[in-house]
PDB file of N, CA, C and O in Angstrom:
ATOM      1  N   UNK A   1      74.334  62.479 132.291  1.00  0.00           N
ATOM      2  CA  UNK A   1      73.191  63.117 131.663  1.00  0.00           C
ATOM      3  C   UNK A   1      72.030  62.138 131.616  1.00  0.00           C
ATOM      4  O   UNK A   1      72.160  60.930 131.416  1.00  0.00           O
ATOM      5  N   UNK A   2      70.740  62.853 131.844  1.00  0.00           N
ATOM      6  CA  UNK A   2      69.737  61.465 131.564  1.00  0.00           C
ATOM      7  C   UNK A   2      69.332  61.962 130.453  1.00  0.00           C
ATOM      8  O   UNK A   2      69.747  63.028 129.998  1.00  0.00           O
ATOM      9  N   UNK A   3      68.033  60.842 129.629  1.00  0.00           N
ATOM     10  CA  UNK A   3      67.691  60.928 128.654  1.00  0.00           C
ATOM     11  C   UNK A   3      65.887  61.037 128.798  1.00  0.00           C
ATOM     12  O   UNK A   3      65.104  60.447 128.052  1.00  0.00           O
ATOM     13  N   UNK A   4      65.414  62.153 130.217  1.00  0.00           N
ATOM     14  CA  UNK A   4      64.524  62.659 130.190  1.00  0.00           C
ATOM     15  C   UNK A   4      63.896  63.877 129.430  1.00  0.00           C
ATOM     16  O   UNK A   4      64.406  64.997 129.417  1.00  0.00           O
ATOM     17  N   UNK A   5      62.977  63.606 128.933  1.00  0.00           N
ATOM     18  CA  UNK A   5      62.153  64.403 128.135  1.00  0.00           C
ATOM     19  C   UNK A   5      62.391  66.119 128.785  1.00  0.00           C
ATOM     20  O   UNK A   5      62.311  67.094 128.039  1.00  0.00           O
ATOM     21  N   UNK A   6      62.635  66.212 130.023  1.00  0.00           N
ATOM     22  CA  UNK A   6      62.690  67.453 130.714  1.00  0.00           C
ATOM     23  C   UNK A   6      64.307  68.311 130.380  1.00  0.00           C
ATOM     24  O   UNK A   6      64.523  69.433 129.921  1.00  0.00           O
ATOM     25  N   UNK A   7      65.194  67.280 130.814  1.00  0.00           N
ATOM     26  CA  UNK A   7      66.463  67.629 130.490  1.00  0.00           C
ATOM     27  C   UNK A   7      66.807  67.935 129.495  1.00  0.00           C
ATOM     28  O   UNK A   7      66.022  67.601 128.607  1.00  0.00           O
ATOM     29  N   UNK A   8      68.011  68.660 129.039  1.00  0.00           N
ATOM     30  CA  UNK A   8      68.598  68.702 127.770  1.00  0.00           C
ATOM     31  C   UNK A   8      69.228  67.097 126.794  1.00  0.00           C
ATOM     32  O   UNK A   8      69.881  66.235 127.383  1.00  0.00           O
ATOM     33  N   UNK A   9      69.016  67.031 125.910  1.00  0.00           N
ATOM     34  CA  UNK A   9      69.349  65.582 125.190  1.00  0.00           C
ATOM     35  C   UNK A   9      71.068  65.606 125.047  1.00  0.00           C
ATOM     36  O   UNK A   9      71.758  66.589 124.778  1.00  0.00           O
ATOM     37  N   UNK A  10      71.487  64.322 125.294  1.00  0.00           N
ATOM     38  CA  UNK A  10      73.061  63.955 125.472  1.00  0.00           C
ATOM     39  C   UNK A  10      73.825  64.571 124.052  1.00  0.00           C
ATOM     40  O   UNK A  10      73.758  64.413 122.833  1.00  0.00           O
ATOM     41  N   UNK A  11      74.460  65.238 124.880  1.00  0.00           N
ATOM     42  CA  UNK A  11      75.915  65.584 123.310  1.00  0.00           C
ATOM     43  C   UNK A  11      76.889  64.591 123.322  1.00  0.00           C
ATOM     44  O   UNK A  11      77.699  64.508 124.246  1.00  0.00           O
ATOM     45  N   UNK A  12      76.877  63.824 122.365  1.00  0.00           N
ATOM     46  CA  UNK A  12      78.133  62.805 122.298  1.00  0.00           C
ATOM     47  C   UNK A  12      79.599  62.934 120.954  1.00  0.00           C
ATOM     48  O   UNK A  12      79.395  62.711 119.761  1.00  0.00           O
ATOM     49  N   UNK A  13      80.393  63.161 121.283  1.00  0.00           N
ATOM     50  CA  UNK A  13      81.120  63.298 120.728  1.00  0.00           C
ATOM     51  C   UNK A  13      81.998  62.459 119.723  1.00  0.00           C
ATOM     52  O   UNK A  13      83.015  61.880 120.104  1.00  0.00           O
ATOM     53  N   UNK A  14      81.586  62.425 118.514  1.00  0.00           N
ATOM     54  CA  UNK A  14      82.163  60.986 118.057  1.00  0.00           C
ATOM     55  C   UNK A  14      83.693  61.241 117.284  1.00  0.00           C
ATOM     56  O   UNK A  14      84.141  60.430 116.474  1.00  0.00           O
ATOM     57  N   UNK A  15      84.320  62.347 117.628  1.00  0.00           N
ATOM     58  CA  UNK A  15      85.855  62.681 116.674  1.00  0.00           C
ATOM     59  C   UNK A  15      86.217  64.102 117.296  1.00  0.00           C
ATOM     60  O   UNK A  15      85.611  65.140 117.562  1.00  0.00           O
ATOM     61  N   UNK A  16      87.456  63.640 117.387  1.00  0.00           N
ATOM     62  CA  UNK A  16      88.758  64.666 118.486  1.00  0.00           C
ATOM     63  C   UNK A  16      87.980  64.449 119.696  1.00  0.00           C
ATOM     64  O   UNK A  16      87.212  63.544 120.022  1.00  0.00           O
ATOM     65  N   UNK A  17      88.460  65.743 120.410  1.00  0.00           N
ATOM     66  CA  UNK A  17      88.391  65.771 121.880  1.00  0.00           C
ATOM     67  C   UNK A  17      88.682  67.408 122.002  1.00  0.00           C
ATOM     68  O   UNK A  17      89.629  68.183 122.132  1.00  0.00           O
ATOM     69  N   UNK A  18      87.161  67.414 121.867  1.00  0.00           N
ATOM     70  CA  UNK A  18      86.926  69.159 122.199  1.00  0.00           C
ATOM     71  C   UNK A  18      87.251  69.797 123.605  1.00  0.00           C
ATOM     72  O   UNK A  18      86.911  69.204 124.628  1.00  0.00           O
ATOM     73  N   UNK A  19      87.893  70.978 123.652  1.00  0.00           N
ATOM     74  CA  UNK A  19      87.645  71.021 125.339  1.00  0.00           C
ATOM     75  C   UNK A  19      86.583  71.363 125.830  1.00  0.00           C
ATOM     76  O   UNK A  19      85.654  71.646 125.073  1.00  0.00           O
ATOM     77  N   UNK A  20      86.447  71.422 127.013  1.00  0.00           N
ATOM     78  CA  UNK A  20      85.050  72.076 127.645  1.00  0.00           C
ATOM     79  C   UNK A  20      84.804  72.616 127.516  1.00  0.00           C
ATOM     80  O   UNK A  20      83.638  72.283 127.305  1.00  0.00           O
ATOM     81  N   UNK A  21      84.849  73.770 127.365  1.00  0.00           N
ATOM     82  CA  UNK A  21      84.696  75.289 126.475  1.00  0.00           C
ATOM     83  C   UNK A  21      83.726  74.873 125.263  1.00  0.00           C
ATOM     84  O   UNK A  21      82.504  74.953 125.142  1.00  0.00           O
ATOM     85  N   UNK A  22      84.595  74.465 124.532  1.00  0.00           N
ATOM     86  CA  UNK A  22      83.984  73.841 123.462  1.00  0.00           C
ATOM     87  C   UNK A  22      82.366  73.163 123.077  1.00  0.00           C
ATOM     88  O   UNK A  22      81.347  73.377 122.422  1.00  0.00           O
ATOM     89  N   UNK A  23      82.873  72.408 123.819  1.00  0.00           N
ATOM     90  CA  UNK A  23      81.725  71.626 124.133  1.00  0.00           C
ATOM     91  C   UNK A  23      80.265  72.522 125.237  1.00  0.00           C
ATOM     92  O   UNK A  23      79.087  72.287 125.504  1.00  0.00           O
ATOM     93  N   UNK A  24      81.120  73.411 125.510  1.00  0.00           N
ATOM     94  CA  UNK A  24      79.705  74.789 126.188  1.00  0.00           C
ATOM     95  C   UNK A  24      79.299  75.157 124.836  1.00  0.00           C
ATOM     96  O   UNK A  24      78.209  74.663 124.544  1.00  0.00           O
ATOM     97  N   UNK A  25      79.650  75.630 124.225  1.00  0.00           N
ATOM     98  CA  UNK A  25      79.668  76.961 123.447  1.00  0.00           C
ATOM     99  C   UNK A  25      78.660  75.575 121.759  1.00  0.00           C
ATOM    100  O   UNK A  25      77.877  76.087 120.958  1.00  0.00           O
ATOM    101  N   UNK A  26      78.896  74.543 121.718  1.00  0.00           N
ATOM    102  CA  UNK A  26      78.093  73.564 121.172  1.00  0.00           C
ATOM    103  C   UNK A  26      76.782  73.377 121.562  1.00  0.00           C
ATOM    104  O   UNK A  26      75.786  73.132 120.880  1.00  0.00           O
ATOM    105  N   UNK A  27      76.917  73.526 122.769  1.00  0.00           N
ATOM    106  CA  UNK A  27      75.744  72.996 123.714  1.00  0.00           C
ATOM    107  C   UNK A  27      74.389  74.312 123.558  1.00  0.00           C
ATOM    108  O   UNK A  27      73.216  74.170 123.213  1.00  0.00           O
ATOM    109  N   UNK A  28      75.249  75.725 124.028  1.00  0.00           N
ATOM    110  CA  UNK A  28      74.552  76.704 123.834  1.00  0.00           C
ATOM    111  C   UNK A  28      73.993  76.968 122.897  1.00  0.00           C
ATOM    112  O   UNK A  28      72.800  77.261 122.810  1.00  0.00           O
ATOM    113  N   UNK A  29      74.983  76.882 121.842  1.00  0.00           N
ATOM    114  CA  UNK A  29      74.258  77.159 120.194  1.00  0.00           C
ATOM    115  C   UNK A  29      72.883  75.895 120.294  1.00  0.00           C
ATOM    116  O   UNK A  29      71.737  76.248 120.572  1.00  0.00           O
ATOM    117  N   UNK A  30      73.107  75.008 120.127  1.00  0.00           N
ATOM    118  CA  UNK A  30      71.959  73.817 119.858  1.00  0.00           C
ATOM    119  C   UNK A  30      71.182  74.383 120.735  1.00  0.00           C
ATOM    120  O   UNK A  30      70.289  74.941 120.096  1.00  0.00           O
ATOM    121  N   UNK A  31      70.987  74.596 122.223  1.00  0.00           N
ATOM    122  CA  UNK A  31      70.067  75.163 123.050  1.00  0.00           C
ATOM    123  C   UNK A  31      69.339  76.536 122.602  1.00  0.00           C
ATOM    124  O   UNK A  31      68.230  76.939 122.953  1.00  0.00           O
ATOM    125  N   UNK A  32      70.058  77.002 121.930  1.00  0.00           N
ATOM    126  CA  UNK A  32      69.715  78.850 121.472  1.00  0.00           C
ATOM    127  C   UNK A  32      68.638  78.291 120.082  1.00  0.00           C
ATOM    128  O   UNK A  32      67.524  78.798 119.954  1.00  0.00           O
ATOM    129  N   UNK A  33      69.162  77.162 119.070  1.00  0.00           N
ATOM    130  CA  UNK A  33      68.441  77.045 117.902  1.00  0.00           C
ATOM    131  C   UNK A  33      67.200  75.943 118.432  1.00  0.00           C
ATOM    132  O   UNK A  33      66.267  75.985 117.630  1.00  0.00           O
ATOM    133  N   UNK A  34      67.045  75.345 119.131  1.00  0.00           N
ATOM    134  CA  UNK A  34      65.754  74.325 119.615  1.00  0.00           C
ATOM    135  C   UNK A  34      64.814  75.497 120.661  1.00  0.00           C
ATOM    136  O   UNK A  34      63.585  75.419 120.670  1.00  0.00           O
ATOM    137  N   UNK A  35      65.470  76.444 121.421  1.00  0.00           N
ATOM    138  CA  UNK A  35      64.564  77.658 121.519  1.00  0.00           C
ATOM    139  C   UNK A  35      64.018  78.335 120.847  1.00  0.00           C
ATOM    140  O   UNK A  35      63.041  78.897 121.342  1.00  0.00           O
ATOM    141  N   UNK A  36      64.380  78.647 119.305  1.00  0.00           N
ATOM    142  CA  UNK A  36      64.287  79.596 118.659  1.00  0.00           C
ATOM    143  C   UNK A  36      63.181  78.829 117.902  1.00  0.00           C
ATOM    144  O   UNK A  36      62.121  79.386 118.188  1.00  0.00           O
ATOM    145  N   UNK A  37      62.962  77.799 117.066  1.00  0.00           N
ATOM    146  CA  UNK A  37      62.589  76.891 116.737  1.00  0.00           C
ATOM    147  C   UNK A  37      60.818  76.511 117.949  1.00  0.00           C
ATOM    148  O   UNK A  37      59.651  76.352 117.589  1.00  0.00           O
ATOM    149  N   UNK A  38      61.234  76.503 118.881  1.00  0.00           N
ATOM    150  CA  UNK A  38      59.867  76.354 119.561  1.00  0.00           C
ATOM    151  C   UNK A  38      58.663  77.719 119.469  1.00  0.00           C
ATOM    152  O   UNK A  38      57.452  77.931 119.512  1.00  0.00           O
ATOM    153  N   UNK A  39      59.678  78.254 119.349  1.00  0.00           N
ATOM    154  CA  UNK A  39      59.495  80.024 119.655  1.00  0.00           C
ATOM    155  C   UNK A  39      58.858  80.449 118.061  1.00  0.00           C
ATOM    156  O   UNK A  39      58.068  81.370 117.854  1.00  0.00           O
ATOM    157  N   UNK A  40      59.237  79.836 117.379  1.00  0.00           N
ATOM    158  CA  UNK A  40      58.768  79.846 115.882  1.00  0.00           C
ATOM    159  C   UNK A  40      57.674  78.697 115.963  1.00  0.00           C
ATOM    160  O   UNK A  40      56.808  79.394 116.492  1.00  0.00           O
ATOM    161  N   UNK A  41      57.274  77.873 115.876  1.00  0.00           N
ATOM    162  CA  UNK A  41      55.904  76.912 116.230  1.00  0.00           C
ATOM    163  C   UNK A  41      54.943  77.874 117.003  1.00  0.00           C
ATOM    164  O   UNK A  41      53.900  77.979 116.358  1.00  0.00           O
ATOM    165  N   UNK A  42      54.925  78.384 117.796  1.00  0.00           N
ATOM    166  CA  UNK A  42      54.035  79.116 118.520  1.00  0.00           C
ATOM    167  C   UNK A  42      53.304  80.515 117.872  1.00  0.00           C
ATOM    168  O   UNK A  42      53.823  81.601 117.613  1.00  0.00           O
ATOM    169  N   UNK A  43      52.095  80.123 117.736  1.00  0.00           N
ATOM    170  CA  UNK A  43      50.882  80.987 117.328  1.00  0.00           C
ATOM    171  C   UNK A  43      51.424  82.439 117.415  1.00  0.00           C
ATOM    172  O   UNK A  43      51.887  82.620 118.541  1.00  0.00           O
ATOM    173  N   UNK A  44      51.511  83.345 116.767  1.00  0.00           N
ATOM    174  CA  UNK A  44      52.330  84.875 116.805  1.00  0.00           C
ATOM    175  C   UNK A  44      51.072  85.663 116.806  1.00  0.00           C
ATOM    176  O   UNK A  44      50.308  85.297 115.914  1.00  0.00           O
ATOM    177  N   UNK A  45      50.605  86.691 117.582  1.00  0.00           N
ATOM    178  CA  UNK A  45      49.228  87.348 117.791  1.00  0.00           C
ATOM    179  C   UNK A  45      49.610  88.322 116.949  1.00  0.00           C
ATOM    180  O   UNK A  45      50.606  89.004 117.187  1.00  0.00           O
ATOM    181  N   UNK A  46      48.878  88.488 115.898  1.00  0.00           N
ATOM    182  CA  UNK A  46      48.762  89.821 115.009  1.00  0.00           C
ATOM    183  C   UNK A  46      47.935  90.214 114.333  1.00  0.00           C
ATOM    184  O   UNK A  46      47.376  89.169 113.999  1.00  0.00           O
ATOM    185  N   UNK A  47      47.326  91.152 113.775  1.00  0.00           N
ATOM    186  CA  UNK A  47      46.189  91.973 112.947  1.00  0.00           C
ATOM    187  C   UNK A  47      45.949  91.360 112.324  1.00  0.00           C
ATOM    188  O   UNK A  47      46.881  90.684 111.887  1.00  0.00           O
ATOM    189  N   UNK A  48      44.671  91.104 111.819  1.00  0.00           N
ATOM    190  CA  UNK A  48      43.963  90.290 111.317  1.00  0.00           C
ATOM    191  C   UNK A  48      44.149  91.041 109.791  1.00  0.00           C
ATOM    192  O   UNK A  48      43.954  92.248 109.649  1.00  0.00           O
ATOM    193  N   UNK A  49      44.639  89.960 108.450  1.00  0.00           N
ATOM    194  CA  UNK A  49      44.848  90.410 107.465  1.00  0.00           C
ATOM    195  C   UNK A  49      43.274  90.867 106.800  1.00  0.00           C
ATOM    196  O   UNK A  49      42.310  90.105 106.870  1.00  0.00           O
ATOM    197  N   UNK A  50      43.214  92.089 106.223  1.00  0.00           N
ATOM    198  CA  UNK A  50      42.046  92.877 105.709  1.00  0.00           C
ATOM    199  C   UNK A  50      42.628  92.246 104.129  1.00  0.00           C
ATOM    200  O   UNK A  50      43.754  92.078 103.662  1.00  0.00           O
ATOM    201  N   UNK A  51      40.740  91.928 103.434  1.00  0.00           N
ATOM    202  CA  UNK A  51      41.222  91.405 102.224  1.00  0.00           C
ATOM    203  C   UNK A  51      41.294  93.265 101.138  1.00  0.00           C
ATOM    204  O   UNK A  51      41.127  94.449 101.434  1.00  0.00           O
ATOM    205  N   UNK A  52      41.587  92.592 100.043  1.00  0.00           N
ATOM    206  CA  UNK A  52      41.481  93.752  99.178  1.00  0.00           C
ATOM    207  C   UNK A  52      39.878  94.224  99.080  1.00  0.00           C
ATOM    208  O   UNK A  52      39.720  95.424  99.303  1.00  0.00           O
ATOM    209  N   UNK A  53      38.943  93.637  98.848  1.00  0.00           N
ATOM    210  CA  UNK A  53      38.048  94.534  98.575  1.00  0.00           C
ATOM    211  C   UNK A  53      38.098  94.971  99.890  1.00  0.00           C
ATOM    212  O   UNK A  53      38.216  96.197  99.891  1.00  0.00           O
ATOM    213  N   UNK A  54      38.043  94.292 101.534  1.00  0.00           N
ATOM    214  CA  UNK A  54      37.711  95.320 102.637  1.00  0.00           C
ATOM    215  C   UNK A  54      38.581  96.774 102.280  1.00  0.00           C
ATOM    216  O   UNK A  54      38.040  97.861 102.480  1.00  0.00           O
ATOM    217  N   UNK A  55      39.775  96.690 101.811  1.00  0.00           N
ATOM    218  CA  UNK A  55      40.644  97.617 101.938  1.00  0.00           C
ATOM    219  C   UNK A  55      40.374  98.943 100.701  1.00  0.00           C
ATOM    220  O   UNK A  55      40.816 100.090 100.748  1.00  0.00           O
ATOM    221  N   UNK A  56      39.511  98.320  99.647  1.00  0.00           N
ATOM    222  CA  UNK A  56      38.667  99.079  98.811  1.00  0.00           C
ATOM    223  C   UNK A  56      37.747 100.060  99.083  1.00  0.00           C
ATOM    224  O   UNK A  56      37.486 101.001  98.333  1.00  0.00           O
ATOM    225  N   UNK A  57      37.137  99.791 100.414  1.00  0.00           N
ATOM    226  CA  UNK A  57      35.643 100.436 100.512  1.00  0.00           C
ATOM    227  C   UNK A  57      35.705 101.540 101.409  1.00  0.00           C
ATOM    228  O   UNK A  57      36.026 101.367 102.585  1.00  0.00           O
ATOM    229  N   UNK A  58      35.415 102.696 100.934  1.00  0.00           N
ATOM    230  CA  UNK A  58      35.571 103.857 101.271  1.00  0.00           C
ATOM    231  C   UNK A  58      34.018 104.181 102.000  1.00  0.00           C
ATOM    232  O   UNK A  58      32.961 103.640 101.673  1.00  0.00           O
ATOM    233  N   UNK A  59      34.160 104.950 102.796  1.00  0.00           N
ATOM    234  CA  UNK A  59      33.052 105.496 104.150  1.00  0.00           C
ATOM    235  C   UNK A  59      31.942 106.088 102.784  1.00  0.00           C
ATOM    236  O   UNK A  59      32.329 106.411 101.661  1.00  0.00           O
ATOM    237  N   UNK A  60      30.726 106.102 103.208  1.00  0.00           N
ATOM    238  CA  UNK A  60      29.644 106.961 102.405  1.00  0.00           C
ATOM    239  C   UNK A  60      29.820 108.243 103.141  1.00  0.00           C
ATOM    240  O   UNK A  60      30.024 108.378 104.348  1.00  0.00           O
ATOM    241  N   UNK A  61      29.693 109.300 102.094  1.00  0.00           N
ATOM    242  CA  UNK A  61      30.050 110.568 102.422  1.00  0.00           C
ATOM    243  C   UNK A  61      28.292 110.940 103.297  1.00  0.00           C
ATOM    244  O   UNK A  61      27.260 110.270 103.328  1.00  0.00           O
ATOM    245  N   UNK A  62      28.598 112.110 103.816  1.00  0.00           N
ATOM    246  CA  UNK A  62      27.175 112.404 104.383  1.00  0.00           C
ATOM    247  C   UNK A  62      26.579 113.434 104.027  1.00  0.00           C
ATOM    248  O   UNK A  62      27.114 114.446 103.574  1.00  0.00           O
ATOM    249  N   UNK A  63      25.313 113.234 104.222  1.00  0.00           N
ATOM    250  CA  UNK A  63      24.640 113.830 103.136  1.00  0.00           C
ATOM    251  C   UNK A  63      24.776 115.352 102.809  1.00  0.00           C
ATOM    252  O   UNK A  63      25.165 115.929 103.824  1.00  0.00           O
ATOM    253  N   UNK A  64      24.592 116.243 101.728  1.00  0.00           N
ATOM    254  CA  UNK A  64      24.868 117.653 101.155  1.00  0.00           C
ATOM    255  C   UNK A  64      24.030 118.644 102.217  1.00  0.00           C
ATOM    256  O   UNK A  64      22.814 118.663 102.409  1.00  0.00           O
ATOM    257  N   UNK A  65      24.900 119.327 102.740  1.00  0.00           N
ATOM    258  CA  UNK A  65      24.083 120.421 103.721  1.00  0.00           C
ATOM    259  C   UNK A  65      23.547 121.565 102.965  1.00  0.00           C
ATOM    260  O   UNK A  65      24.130 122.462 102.357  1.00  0.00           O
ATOM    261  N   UNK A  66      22.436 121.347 103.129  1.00  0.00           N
ATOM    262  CA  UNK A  66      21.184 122.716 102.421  1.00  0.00           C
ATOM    263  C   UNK A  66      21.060 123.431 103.072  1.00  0.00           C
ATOM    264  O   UNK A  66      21.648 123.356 104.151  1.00  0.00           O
ATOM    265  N   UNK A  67      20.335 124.376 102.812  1.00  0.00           N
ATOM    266  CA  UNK A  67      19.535 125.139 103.331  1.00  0.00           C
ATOM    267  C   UNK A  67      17.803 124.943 103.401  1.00  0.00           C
ATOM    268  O   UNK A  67      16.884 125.126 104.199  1.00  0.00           O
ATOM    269  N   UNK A  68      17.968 124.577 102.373  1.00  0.00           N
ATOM    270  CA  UNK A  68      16.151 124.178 101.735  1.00  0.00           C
ATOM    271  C   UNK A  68      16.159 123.001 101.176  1.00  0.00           C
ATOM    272  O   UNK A  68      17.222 122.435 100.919  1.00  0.00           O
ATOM    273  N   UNK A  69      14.786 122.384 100.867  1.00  0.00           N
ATOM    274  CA  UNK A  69      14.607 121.158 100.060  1.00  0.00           C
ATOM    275  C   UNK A  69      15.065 121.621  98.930  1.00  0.00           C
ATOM    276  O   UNK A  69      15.165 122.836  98.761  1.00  0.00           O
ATOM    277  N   UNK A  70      15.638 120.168  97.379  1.00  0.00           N
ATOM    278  CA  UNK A  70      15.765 120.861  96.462  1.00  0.00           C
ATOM    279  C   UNK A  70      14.459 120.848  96.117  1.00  0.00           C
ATOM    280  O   UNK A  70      14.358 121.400  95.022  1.00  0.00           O
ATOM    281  N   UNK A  71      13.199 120.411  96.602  1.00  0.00           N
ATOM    282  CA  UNK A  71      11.761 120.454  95.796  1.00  0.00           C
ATOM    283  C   UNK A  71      11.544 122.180  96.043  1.00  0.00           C
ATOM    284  O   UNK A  71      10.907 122.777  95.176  1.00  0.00           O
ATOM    285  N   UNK A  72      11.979 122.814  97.007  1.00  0.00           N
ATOM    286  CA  UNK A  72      11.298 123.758  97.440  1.00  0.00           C
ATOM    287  C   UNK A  72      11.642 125.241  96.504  1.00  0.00           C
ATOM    288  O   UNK A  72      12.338 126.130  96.997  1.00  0.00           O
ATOM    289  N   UNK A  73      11.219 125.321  95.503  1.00  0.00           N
ATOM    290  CA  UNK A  73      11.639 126.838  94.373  1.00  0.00           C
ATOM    291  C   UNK A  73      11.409 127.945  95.122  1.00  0.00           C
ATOM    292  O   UNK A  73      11.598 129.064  94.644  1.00  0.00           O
TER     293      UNK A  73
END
């Protein structure tokens, strides 16, 4: 294994003697959580939070349909 920045970082085993299997299924998990983990750092595109008063303010109604001015008796 090297200890390039590109590669995956060395699993060393310091107690028993896992089998290979084992030692996949170690490897994967750590690979699955340092993905998940990058994947979480990264900027998430979503709707821009509206504050409460934006979320307060209701449309102005338009204006009362007449027939006539009210000046006009």
């Amino acid at each position: 294994m090297s200890d390039s920045p590109d590669g995956p970082p060395p699993i060393r085993v310091v107690a028993g003697s896992p089998t290979d299997e084992e030692t996949a299924a170690v490897a994967a998990l750590l690979s699955r959580l340092l993905d998940e983990r990058a994947a979480s750092a990264a900027a998430l595109p979503g709707t821009p939070v509206r504050s409460r008063w934006d979320r307060s303010v209701r449309p102005i109604r338009p204006t009362w349909p007449v027939e006539k001015d009210w000046r006009d008796h």
